[in-house]
C-alpha positions in Angstrom: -6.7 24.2 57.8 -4.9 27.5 56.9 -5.5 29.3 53.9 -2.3 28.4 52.5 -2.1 24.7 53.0 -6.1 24.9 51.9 -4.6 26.1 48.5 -2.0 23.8 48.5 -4.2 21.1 48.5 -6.4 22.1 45.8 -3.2 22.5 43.5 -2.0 18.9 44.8 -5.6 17.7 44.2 -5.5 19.5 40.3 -2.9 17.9 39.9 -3.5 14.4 41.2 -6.7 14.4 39.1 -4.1 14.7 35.9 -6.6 16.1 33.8 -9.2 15.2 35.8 -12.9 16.4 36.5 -14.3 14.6 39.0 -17.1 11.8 38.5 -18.7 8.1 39.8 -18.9 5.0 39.5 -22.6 5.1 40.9 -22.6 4.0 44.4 -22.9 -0.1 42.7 -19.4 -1.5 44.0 -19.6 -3.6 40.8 -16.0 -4.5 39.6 -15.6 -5.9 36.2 -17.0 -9.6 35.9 -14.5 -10.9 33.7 -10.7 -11.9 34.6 -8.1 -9.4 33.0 -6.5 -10.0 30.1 -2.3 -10.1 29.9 -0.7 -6.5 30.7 0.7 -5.3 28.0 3.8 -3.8 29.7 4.7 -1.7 26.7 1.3 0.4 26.9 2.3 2.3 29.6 1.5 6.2 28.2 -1.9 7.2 28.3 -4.1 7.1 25.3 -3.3 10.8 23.8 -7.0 12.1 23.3 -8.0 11.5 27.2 -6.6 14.5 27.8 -8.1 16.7 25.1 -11.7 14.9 25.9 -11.2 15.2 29.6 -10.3 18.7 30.5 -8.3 19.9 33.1 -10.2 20.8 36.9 -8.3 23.7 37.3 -8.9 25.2 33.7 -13.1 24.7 34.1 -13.4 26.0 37.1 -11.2 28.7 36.8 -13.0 29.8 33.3 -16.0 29.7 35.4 -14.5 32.5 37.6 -15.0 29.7 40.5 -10.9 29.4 41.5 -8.4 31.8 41.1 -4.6 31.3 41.7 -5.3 27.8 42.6 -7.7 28.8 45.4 -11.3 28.3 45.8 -13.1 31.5 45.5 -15.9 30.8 47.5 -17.9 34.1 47.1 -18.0 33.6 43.4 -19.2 29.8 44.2 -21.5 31.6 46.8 -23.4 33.1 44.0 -23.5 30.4 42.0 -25.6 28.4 44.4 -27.9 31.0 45.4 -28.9 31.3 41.4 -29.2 27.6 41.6 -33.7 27.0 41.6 -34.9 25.5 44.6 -36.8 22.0 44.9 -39.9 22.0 43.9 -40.2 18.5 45.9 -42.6 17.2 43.1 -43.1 13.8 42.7 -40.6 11.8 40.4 -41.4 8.0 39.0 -39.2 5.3 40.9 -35.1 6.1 39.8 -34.6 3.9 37.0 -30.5 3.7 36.0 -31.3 2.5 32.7 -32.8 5.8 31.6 -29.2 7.1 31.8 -27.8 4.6 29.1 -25.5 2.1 29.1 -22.6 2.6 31.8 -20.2 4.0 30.7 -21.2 4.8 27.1 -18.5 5.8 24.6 -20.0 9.4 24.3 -16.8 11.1 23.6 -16.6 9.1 20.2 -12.5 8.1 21.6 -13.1 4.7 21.3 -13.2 3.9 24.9 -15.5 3.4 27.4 -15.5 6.4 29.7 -14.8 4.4 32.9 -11.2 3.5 31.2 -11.1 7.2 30.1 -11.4 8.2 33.8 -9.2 5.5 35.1 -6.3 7.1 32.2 -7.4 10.7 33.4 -7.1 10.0 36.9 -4.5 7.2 37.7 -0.6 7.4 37.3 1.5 4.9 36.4 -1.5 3.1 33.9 -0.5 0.2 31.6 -3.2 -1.6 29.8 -4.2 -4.6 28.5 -2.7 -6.3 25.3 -6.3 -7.1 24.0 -7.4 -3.5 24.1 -4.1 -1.3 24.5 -4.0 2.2 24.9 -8.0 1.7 25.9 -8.5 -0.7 28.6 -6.5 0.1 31.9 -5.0 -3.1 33.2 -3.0 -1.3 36.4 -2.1 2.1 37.7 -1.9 4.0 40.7 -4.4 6.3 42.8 -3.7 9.4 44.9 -7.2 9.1 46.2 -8.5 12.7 46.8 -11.9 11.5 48.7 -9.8 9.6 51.6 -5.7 10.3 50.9 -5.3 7.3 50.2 -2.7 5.5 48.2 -4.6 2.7 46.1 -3.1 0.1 44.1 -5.5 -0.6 40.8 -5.5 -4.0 39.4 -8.0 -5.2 36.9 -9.9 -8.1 37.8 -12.7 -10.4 39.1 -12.2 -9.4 42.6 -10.0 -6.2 42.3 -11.4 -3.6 40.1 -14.0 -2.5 42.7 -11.0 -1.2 44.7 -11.1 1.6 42.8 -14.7 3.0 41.6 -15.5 5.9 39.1 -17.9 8.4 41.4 -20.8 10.7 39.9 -20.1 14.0 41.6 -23.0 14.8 41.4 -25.2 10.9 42.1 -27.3 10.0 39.5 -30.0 8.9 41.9 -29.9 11.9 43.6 -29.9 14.2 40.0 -33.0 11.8 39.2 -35.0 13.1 42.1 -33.9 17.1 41.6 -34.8 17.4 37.5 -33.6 14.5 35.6 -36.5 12.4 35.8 -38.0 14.9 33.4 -34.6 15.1 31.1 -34.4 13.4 27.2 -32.9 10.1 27.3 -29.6 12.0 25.9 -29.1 14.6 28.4 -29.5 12.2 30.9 -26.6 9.9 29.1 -24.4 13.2 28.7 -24.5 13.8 32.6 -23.4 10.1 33.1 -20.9 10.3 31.3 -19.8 13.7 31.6 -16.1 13.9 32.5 -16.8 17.3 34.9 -18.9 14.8 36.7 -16.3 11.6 37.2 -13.5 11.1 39.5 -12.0 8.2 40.3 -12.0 7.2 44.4 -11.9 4.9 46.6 -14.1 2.0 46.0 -15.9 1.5 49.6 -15.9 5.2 50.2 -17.7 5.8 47.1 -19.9 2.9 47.7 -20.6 4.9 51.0 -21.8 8.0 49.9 -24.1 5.8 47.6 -26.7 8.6 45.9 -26.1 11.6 48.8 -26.2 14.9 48.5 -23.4 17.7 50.4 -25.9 17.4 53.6 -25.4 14.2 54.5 -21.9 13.6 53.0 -18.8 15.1 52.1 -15.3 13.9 51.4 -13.2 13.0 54.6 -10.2 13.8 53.2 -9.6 16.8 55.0 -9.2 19.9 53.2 -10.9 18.7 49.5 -14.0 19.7 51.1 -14.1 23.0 49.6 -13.0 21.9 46.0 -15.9 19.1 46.2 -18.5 21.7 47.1 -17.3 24.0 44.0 -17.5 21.1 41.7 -21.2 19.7 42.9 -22.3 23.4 42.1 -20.8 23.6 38.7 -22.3 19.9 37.5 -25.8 21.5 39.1 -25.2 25.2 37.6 -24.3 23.0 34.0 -27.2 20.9 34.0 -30.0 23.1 35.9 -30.9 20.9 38.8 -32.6 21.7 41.3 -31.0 22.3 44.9 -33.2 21.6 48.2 -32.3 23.7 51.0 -30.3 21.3 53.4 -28.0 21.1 50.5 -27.9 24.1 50.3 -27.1 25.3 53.5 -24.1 22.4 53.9 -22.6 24.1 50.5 -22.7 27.1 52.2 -21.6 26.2 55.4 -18.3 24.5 53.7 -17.4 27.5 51.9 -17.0 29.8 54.8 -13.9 27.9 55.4 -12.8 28.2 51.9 -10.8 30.9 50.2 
């Protein structure tokens, strides 16, 4: 991919992500359990303080130094990961998901759950149901930046786990590089953070499971780079620990970026 259409695609993908940070629903493939309520075909605009709560991509990383002009800039990222501390490979208690909170805790005090947050942030088109308008997402539309795929969202039994709500950075694989040792808060406030959640494509999120940049990466071609940026913020942000095959992929990724 050329340098241009490279930074083309990170603006599309900005863009796409609306105000969006990316994130994960964590590897489960759980949809909701309950049958949607009736659309309310009015509440089509999205809730007005997802925005302000979410943040946009491009501003983050871009007051992080990390893009500029829409384009990765991968020596800044560079450094970023070689500050990032090294596994100590010390043995962790089994990964428990409850020591993270509830999924999808209100955290941002909006009155919605951050999975319908993300689903506002990140889909187009959203209406939402008439028992909860204006909170719970009853339809919408995903550009899918993981895959570049056009998904149509429908809430339900059998069709909400077409589109899934990714950890960035998996909170399996966070338990086993520092948050095993974290308060019960901190490790709710990476669950839940909004730099952190994107959502994708249900079965390939279900695919990368708890991975790390080694053994998976987007394959969407082209969002490679602004993955790698965003995994290296999350771990800069929350002090995890990096081990060196990680490492080494993030590196390897950005010297095709920028």
């Amino acid at each position: 991919m050329t340098r241009r259409s490279r930074r083309l695609f990170i603006i599309a993908a900005m863009f796409l992500s609306a105000c969006g940070v990316i994130g994960g629903w964590y590897g489960t493939g759980l949809g909701f359990t309950q049958e949607p309520a009736d659309v309310a075909t009015a509440a089509t605009a999205e809730p007005a303080d997802v925005a302000t709560a979410s943040g946009a991509v491009g501003d983050v990383l871009a007051r992080a130094g990390l893009v500029r002009g829409g384009v990765v800039d991968a020596a800044a990222v560079r450094s970023l990961v070689d500050k990032l501390p090294a596994d100590t490979h010390a043995r962790t208690p089994a990964y428990d998901r409850a020591a993270y909170g509830p999924s999808w805790a209100d955290t941002d005090h909006n009155g919605c759950d951050q999975r319908n947050d993300v689903l506002a942030r990140d889909l187009t088109a959203v209406t939402y149901t008439k028992a909860d308008p204006g909170c719970t997402v009853a339809t919408g539309y995903l550009a899918d930046v993981y895959t570049g795929r056009s998904i149509d969202f429908t809430r339900g039994k059998t069709t909400s786990a077409s589109v899934q709500i990714d950890h960035l950075v998996p909170l399996g694989w966070a338990w086993q590089h520092g948050a095993a040792a974290w308060t019960g808060d901190r490790r709710e406030q990476l669950a839940t953070d909004f730099n952190n959640l994107q959502a994708v494509d249900g079965p390939t999120n279900e695919a990368k499971s708890d991975q790390g940049p080694a053994t998976w990466l987007p394959p969407a071609t082209g969002y490679d780079c602004l993955y790698v940026t965003r995994f290296a913020y999350v771990l800069s942000t929350y002090e995890l620990t990096i081990d060196d095959a990680d490492r080494a992929a993030i590196n390897h990724t950005l010297s095709s970026c920028g």
